[in-house]
C-alpha positions as a printed NumPy array, in Angstrom:
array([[-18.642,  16.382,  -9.794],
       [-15.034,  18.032, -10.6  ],
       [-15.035,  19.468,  -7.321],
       [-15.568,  16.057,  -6.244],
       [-13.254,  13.752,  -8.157],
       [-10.603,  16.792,  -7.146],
       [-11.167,  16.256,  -3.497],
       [-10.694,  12.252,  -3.482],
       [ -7.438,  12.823,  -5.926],
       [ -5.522,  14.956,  -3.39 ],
       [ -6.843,  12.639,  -0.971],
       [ -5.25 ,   9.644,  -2.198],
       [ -2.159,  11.746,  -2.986],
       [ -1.556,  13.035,   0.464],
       [ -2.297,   9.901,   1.788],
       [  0.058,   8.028,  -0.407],
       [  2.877,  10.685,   0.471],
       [  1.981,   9.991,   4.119],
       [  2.351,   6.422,   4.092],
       [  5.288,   6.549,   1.917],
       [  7.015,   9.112,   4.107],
       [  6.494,   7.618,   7.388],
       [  6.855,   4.408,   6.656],
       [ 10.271,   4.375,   4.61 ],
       [ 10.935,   7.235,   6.486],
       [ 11.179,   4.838,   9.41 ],
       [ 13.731,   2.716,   7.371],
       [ 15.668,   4.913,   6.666],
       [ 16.049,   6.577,  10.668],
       [ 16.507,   3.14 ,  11.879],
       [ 19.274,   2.607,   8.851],
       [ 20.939,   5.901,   9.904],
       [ 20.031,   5.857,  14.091],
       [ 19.072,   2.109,  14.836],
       [ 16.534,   3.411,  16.918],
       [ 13.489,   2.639,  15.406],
       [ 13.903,  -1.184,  15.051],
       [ 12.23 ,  -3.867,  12.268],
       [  9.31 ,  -3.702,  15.005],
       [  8.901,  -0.356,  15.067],
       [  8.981,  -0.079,  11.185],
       [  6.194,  -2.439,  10.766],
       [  4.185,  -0.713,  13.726],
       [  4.79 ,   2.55 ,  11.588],
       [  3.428,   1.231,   8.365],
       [  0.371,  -0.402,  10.173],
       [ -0.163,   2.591,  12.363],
       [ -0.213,   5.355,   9.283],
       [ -2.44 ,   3.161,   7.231],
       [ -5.064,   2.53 ,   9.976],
       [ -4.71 ,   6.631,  10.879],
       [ -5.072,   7.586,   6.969],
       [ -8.384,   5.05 ,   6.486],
       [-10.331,   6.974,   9.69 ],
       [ -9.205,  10.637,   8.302],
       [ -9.851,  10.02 ,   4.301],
       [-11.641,   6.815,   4.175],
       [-14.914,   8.826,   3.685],
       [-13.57 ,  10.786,   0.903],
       [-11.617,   8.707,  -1.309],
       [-12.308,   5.111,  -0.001],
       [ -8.667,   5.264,   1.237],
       [ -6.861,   3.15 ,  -1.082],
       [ -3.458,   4.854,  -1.253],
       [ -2.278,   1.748,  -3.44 ],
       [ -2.769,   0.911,  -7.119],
       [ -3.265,  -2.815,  -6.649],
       [ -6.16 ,  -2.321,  -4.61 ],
       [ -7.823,   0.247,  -6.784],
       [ -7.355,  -2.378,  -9.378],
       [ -8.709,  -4.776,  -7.215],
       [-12.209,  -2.632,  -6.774],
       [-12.313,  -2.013, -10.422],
       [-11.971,  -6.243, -10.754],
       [-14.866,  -6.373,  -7.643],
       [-17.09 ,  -4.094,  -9.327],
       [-16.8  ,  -1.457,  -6.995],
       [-15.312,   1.173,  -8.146],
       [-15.403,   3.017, -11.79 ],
       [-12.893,   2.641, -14.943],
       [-12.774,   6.257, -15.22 ],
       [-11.626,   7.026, -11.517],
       [ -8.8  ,   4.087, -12.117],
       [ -6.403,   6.257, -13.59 ],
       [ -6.251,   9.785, -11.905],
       [ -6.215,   7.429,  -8.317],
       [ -2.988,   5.57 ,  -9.61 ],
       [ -1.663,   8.521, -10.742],
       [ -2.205,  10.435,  -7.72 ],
       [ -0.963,   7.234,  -5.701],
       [  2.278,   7.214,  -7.225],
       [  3.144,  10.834,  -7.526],
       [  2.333,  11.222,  -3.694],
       [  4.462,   8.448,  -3.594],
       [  7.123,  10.173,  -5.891],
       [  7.296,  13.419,  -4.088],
       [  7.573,  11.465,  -0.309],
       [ 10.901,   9.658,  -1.623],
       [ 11.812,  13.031,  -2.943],
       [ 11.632,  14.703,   0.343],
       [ 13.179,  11.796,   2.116],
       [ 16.09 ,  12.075,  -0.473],
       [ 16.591,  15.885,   0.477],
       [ 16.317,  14.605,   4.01 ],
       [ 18.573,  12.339,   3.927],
       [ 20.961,  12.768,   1.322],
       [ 23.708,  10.112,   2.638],
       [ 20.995,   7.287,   2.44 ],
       [ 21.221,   5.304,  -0.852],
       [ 18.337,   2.88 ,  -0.411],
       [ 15.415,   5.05 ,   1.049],
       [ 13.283,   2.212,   2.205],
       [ 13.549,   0.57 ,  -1.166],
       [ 12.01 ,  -2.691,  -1.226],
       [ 14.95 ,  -5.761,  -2.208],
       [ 14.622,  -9.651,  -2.383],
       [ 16.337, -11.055,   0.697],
       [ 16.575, -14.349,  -1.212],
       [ 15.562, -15.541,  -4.742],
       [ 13.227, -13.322,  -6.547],
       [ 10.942, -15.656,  -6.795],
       [ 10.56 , -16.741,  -3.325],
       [  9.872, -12.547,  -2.899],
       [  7.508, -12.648,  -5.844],
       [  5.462, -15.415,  -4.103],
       [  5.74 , -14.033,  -0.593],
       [  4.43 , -10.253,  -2.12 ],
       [  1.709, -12.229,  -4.181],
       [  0.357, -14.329,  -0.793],
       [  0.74 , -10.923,   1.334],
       [ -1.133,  -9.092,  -1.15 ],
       [ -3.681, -11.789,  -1.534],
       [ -4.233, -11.654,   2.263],
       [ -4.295,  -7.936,   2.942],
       [ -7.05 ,  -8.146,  -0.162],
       [ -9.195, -10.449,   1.343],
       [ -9.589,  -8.23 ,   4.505],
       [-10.104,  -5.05 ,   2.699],
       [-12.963,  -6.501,   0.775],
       [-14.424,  -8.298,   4.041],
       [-14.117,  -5.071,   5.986],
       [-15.087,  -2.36 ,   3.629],
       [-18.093,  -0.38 ,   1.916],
       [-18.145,  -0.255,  -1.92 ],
       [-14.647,   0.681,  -3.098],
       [-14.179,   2.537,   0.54 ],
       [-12.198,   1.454,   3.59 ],
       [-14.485,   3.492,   5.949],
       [-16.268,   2.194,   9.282],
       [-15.931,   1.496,  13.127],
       [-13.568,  -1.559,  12.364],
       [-11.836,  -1.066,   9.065],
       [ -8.964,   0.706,   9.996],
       [ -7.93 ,  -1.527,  13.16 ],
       [ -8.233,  -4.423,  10.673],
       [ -6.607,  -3.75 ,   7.802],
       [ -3.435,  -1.524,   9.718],
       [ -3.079,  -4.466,  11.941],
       [ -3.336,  -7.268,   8.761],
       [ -0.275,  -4.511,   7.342],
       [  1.616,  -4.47 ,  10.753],
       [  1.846,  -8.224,  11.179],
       [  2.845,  -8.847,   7.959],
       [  5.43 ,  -6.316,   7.551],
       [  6.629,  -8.525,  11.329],
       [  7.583, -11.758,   9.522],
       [  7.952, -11.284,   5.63 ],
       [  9.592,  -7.629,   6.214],
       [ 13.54 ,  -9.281,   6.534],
       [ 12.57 , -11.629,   3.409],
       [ 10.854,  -9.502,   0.818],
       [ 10.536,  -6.035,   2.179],
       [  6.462,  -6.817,   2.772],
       [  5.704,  -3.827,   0.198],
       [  2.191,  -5.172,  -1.195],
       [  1.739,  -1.898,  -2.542],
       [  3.48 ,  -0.928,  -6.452],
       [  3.345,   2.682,  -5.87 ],
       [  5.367,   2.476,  -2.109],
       [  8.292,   0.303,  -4.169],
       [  8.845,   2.708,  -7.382],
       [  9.315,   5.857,  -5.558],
       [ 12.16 ,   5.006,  -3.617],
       [ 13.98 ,   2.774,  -6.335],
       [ 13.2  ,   6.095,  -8.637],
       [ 14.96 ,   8.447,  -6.148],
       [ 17.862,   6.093,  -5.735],
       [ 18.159,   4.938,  -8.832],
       [ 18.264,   1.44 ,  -8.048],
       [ 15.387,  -0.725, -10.498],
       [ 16.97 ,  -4.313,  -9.38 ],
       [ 14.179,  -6.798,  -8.841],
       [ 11.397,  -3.882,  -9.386],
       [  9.518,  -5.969, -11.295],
       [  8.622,  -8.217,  -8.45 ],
       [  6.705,  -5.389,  -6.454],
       [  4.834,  -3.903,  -9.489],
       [  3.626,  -7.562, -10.622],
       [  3.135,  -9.805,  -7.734],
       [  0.929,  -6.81 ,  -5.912],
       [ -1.625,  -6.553,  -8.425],
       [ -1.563, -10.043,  -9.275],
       [ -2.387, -11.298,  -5.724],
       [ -4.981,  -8.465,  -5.005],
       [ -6.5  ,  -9.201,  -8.523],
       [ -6.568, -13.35 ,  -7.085],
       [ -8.324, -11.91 ,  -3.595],
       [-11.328, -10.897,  -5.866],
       [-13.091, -14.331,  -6.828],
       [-11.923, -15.93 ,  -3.28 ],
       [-13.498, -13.329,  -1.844],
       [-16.405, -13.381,  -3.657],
       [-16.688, -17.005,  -3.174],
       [-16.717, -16.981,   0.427],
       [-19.001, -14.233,   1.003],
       [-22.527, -15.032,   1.183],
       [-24.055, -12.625,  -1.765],
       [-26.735, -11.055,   0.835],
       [-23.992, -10.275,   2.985],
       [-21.855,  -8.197,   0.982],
       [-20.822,  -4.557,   1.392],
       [-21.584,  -3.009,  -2.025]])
């Protein structure tokens, strides 16, 4: 059971690093080269994220984000006792992507950090809704606490893609605590940091009863 637990931990740390490094790491080429485009970022984070669920979604369920761990605990799916070492490992694969960047890139103050392009609140509403939507999906599409299956990965990377397209300019689209506090940790920079550790959780916490209402109780994946 160690051996186990082990194996899904450095699962959801390498994929957290992965996501974390390609996708800011896309920021912060296009910030430095301007060839990667706001298109291509949001391609980048849907692409890794659909990759990551069809290479690890069998052996840690693929979360790679502490809201929607949270959100499986809040479903029923998925074990108090696994909660912490999976945020843990979620944000220090996080941590150590943002770290590399930072040795990467040295000249880059921001790297990928997520900022309100308006008011916070109209960020903190647009991460909640985002959140709340990518939620929904996950639950729809997955087994138990795991994205896994034919379908899952096209689904939720694309649900990522084409919202990182639209609210990407306004909020920064994060929807995910552990991708927003390792780049504001390596720069330094905690403005507005609330807004991506709160409005996360709170909207994929929100996608658990609407879900669950919807659903038809024979038809869900447990």
């Amino acid at each position: 059971m160690k051996g186990r637990m082990m194996r899904k931990i450095v699962a959801e740390l390498f994929g957290s690093f992965a996501l974390v490094f390609a996708g800011t790491g896309a920021i912060v080429v296009n910030d430095l080269r301007g060839s990667v485009t706001h298109v291509g970022i949001a391609l980048t984070f849907g692409l890794i994220v659909l990759a990551l669920i069809y290479a690890l979604g069998d052996v840690s369920g693929a979360h790679f984000n502490p809201a929607v761990t949270l959100a499986f605990l809040a479903a029923r799916r998925f074990s108090l006792r696994s909660v912490g070492p999976y945020i843990l490992s979620q944000c220090a694969g996080a941590i150590v992507a943002s770290l590399v960047l930072r040795m990467l890139f040295p000249d880059h103050t921001g790297l990928g950090a997520t900022r309100p392009a308006g008011s916070p609140w109209q960020s903190f509403v647009l991460e909640f809704i985002l959140t709340l939507l990518l939620m929904v999906v996950i639950l729809c599409v997955s087994t138990g606490a795991k994205e896994k299956g034919i379908m899952a990965g096209v689904a939720v990377g694309s649900v990522i893609a084409l919202e990182a397209l639209f609210a990407g300019p306004v909020c920064g689209a994060s929807m995910n605590p552990a991708r927003s506090l390792a780049p504001a940790l390596m720069s330094g920079n905690f403005d507005n940091l609330w807004i991506y550790l709160t409005a996360p959780i709170a909207g994929a916490l929100t996608a658990v009863p609407l879900c669950g209402f919807m659903l038809d109780p024979a038809e869900k994946k447990q």
